[in-house]
C-alpha positions as CSV (number, residue, x, y, z in Angstrom):
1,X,48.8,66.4,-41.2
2,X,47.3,63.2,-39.7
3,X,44.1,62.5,-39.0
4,X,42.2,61.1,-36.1
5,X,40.9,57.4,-35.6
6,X,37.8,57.4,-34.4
7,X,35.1,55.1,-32.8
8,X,33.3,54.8,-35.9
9,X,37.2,54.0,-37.7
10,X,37.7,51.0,-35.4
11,X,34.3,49.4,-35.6
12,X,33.9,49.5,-39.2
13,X,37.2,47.8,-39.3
14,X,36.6,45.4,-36.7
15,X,32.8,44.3,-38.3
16,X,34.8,43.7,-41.9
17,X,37.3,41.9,-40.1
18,X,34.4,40.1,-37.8
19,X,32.6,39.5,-41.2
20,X,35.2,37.5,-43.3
21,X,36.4,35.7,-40.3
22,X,32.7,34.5,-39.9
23,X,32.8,33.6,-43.6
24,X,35.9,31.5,-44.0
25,X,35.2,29.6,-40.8
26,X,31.8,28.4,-42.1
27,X,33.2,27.4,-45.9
28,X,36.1,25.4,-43.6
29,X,33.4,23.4,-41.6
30,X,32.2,21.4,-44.3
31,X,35.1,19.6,-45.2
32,X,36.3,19.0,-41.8
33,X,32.4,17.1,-41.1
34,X,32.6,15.4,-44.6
35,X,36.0,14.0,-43.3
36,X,35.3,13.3,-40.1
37,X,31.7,11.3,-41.0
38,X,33.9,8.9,-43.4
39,X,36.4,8.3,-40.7
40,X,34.0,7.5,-38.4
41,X,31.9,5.5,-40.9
42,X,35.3,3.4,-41.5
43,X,36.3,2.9,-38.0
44,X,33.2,1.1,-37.4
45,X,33.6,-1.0,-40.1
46,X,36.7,-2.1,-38.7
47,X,36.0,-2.5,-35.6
48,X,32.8,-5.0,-37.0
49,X,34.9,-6.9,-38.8
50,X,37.8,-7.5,-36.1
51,X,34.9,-8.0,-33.4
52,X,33.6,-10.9,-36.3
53,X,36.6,-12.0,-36.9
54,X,37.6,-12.9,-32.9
55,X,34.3,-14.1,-32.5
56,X,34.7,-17.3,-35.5
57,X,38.3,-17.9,-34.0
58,X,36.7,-18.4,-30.3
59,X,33.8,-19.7,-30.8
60,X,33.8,-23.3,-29.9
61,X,32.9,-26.4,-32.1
62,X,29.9,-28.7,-31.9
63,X,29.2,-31.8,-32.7
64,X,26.0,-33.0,-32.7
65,X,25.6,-37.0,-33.7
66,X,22.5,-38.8,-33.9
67,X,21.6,-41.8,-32.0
């Protein structure tokens, strides 16, 4: 009529499950670090050029004449 689930039934199943999870989680991680490098790359660009950019509008002006 039915038969029994065993041990043996429910680790087999878990391991393939286990396995593929495993598997899919690694092949996700590379996009998310190639994304995450060129975000990072680009907010430090733009934070070097603001920083620039406030630092030529405040910095004062010299003169310097000769005697």
């Amino acid at each position: 009529m039915s038969d029994r689930v065993t041990l043996g039934d429910l680790e087999s199943k878990l391991r393939d499950i286990g396995g593929s999870a495993t598997s899919v989680a690694s092949e996700a991680k590379a996009p998310v670090l190639g994304a995450a490098a060129v975000a990072s790359v680009l907010l430090v660009a733009a934070v070097y050029l603001l920083g620039r950019r406030r630092g030529r509008k405040e910095a004062p002006v010299l003169e310097i004449r000769r005697i």
